[in-house]
C-alpha positions in Angstrom: -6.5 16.9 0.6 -3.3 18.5 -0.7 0.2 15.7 -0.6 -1.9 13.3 -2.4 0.0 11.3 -5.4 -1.1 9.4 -7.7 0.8 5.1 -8.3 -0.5 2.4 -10.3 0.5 -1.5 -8.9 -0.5 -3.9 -7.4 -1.1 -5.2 -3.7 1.2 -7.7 -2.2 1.3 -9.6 1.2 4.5 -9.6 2.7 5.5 -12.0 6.3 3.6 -15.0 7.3 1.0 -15.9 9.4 0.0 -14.2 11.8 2.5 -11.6 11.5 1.4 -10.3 8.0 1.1 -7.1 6.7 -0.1 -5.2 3.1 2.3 -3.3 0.2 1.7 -1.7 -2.5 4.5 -2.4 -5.6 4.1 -0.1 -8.2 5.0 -0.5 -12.2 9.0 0.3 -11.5 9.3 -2.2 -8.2 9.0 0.2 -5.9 7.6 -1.1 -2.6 5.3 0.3 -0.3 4.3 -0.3 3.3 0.1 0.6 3.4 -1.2 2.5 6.5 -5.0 1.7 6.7 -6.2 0.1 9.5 -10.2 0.4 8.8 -9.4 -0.9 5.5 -6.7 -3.1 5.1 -9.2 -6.2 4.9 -10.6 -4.9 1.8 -7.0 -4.1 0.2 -5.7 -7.5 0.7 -9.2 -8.9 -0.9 -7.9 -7.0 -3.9 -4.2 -8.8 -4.6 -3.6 -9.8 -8.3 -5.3 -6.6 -9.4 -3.6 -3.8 -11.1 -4.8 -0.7 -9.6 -4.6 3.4 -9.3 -3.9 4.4 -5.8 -4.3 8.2 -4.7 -2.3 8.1 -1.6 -0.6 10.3 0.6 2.9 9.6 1.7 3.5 9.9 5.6 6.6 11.1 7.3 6.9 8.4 10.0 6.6 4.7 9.5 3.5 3.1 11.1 3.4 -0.4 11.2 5.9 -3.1 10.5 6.1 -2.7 7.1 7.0 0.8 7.0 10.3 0.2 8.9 11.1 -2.9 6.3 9.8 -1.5 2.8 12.1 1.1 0.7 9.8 3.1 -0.2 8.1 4.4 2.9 4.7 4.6 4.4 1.4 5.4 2.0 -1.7 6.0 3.6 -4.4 5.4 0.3 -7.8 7.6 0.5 -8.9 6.0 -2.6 -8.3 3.6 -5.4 -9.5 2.4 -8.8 -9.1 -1.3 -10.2 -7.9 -0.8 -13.7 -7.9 -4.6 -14.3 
């Protein structure tokens, strides 16, 4: 899959319940919305880790969180817990 780039950070929850949706903040504070519908159960099972994402950046926001997050809407297709 070409587009793909490669962030290391962490997975925060951002809103309250039940309006709640998952970001991504990488190591210089930049925050992401996360587009994954079939997986966003597992992502959100993985906050307080640091992590390598490969994601790929989409044009158009997709959720909630891409219309509030600075730093747009990343869809993962894979990630690696580094601790």
């Amino acid at each position: 899959m070409e587009n793909i780039v490669h962030i290391t950070g962490r997975i925060q929850i951002y809103g309250s319940d039940p309006h709640t949706f998952v970001g991504i903040i990488d190591d210089d504070r930049n925050e992401y919305a996360v587009y994954l519908p079939s997986g966003e159960d597992e992502l959100r099972k993985l906050q307080g880790h640091i992590i390598e994402f490969a994601v790929v950046f989409l044009d158009e926001p997709q959720n909630l969180g891409g219309l509030m997050l600075s730093g747009g809407t990343a869809m993962p297709v894979e990630w690696e817990i580094i601790r």
